[in-house]
C-alpha positions in Angstrom: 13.8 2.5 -16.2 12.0 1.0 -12.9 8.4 1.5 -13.5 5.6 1.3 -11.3 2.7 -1.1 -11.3 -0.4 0.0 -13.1 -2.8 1.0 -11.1 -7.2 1.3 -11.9 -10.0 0.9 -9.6 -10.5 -2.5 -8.7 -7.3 -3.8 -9.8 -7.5 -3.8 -13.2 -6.3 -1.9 -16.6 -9.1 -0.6 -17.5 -12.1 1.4 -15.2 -15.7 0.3 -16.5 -18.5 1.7 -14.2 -22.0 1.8 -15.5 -22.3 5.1 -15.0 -19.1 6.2 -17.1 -17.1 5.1 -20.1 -13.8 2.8 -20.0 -10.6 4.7 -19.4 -7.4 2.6 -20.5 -4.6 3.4 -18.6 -1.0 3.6 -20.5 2.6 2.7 -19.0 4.6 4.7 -16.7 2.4 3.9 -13.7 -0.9 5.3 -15.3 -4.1 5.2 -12.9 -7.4 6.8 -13.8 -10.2 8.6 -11.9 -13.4 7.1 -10.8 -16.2 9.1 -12.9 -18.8 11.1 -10.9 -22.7 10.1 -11.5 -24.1 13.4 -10.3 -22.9 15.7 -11.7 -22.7 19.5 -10.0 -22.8 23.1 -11.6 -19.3 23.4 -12.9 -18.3 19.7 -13.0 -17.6 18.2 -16.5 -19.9 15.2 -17.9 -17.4 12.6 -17.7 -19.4 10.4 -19.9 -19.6 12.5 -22.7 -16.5 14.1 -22.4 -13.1 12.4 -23.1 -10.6 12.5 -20.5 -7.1 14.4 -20.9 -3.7 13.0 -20.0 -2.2 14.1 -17.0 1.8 13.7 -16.6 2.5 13.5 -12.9 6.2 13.6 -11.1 6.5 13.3 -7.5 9.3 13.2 -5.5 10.1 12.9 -1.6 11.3 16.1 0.6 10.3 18.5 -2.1 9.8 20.0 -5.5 11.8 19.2 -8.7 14.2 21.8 -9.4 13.1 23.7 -12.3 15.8 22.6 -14.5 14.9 19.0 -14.7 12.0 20.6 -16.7 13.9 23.0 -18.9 14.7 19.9 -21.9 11.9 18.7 -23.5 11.9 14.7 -23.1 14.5 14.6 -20.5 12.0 15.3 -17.4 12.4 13.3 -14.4 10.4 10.0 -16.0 11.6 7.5 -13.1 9.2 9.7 -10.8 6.3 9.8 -13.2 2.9 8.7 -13.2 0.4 9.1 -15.8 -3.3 9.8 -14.9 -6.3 10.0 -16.9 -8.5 12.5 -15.8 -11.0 15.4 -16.2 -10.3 19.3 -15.4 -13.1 18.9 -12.8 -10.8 16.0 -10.7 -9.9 17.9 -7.3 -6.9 17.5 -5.1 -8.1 15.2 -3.2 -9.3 12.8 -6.0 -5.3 13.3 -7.3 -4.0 12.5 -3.7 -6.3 9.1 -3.4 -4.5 7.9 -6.7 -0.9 9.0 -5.5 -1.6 7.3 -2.4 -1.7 3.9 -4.7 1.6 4.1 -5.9 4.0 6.3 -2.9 3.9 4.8 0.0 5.3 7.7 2.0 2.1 9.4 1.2 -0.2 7.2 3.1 1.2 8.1 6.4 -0.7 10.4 8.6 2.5 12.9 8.8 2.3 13.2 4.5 2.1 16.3 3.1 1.4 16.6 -0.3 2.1 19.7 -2.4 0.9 20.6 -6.0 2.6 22.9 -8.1 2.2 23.1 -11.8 4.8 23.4 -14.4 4.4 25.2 -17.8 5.9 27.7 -20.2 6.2 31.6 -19.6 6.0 34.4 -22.3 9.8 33.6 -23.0 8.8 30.0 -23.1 11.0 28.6 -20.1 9.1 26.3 -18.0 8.5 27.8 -14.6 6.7 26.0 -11.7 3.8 27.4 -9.6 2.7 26.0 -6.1 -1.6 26.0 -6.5 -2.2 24.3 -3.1 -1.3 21.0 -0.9 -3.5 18.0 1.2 -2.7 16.0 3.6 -2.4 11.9 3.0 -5.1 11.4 6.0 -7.8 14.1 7.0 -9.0 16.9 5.1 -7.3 21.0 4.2 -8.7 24.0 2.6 -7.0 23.2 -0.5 -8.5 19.3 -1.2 -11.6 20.5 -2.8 -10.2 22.7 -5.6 -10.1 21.6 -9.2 -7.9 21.5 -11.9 -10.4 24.2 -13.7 -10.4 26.3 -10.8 -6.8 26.6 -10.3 -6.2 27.1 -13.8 -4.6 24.5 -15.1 -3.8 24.5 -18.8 -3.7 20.8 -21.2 0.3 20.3 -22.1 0.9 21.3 -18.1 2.8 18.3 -15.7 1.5 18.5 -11.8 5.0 18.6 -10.0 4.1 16.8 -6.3 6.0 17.1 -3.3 6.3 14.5 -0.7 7.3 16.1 3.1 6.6 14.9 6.1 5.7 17.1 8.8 6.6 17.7 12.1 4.7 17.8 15.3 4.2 21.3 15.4 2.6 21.8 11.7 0.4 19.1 12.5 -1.4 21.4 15.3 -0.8 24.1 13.3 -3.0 22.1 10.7 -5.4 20.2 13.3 -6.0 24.2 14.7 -6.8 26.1 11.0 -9.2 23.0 10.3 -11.2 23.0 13.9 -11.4 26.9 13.4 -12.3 27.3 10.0 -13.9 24.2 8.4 -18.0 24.2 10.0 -18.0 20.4 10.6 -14.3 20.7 12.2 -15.6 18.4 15.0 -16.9 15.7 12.1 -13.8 16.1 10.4 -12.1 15.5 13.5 -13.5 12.3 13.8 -12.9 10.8 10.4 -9.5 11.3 11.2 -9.4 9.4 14.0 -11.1 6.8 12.5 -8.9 7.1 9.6 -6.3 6.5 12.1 -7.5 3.8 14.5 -8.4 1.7 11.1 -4.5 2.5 9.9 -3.8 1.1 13.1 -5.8 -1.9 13.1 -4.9 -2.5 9.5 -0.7 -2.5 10.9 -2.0 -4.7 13.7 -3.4 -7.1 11.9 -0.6 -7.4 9.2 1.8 -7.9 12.0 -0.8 -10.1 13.9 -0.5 -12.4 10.5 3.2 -12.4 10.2 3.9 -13.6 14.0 1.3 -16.8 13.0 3.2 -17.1 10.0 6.4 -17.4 11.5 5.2 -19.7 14.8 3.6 -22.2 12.1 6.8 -21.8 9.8 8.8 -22.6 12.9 6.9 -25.8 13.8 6.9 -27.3 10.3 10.5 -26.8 10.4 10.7 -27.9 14.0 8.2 -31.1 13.2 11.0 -31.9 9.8 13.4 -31.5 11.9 12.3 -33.9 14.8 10.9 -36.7 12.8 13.6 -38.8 12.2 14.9 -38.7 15.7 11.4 -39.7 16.9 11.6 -42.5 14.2 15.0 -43.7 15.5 13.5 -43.7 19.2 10.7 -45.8 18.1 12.9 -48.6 16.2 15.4 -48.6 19.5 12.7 -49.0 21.9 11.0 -52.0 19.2 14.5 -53.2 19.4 14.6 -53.1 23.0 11.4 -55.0 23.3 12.5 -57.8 21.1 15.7 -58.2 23.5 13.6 -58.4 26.4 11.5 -60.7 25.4 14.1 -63.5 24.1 15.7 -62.8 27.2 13.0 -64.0 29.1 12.4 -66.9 26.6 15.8 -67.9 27.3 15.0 -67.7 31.4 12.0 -69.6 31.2 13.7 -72.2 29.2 16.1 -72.7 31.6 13.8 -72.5 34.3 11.6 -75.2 32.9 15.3 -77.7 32.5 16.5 -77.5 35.8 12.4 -78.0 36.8 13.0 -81.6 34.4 16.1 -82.6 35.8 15.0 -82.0 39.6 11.8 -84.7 38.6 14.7 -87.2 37.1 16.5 -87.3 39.9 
């Protein structure tokens, strides 16, 4: 089974912050949330409290259909991650880690839906949409938490990976100017989420163009060197001709000078 890099703030295994504890992250593509230092009315004390295993599958263009859930142990492992978390961690904190790991979600166009999965009164596993971000600027649903929407330990966070179209994107843009009050601020850190995605692409591409001209000098430079070695020994050669043909010249130049003076 392909897994995914492990993922941790900083790049490492483990998270250690001085204001919470170490979180080690397992296989399967585990990442762990950053701790919070103040702490809200609501919010869990992630220092004192012990963070619970979150089982996360995502997959592009949609939802799992329910039956990949339905036998215990043969979920859909080569789309899970496995986060360490608190019940206070929001949507938003879920996408940033997502983001880490799928590609397809760091593009402006992402949509990212939640749904949870867990057991009914007949005990079938059932899925349940609680709300959806997008992978760059903000929605109505980025700052509920896992306590608020009523999510249970044992549950697994089924995420779906669309990409929208034009006309969901105003749709979106419109609903977030009309009822978020900083819509205009909000505005803006898009854009400048955007213009430093941009300048991020440009530079990657700016790097790979000087990579290939120096790549194609060095090969170039290898490639001309021993012609330019064999011009250099022909024209040494050339010299050297030259200059025992005008030895030879001068030397008979200087006998028919002696034999004029004999006679």
């Amino acid at each position: 089974m392909k897994t995914d890099p492990v993922l941790a703030s900083g790049g490492s295994a483990a998270v250690t912050s001085s204001t919470a504890p170490t979180s080690t992250v397992t296989s399967e593509a585990s990442v762990a949330v950053p701790s919070r230092k103040i702490l809200k009315p609501g919010d869990v004390d992630r220092e004192k409290t012990c963070p619970l295993l979150l089982r996360v599958f995502t997959r592009a263009g949609g939802h799992h259909p329910i039956e990949e859930y339905q036998v215990r142990g043969k979920e859909p492992l080569q789309d899970e991650l496995q986060i360490h978390t608190w019940r206070d961690a929001t949507l938003r904190e879920l996408t940033e880690l997502i983001k880490e790991v799928r590609e397809v979600a760091r593009r402006r166009e992402a949509k990212i839906g939640f749904a949870f999965v867990y057991p009914d009164k007949m005990g079938r596993n059932v899925i349940k949409e609680v709300g959806s971000t997008w992978g760059i600027g903000h929605s109505e649903d980025e700052n509920k938490t896992l306590d608020e929407l009523h999510f249970e330990v044992g549950d697994f966070l089924d995420v779906s990976l669309t990409i929208a179209d034009a006309a969901e994107l105003r749709a979106a843009d419109a609903a977030r100017s009309s009822n978020e009050p900083h819509g205009r601020e909000f505005r803006h850190r898009d854009n400048r989420d955007r213009e430093r995605g941009d300048r991020d692409r440009d530079n990657r591409e700016r790097d790979f163009r000087r990579d290939n001209r120096e790549r194609d000098r060095d090969v170039m430079r290898q490639r001309d060197s021993p012609s330019r070695s064999n011009r250099i020994r022909d024209s040494e050669r050339d010299r050297e001709r030259d200059r025992e043909r005008d030895k030879e010249r001068e030397a008979t130049a200087n006998r028919g000078r002696e034999a004029r003076f004999r006679t």
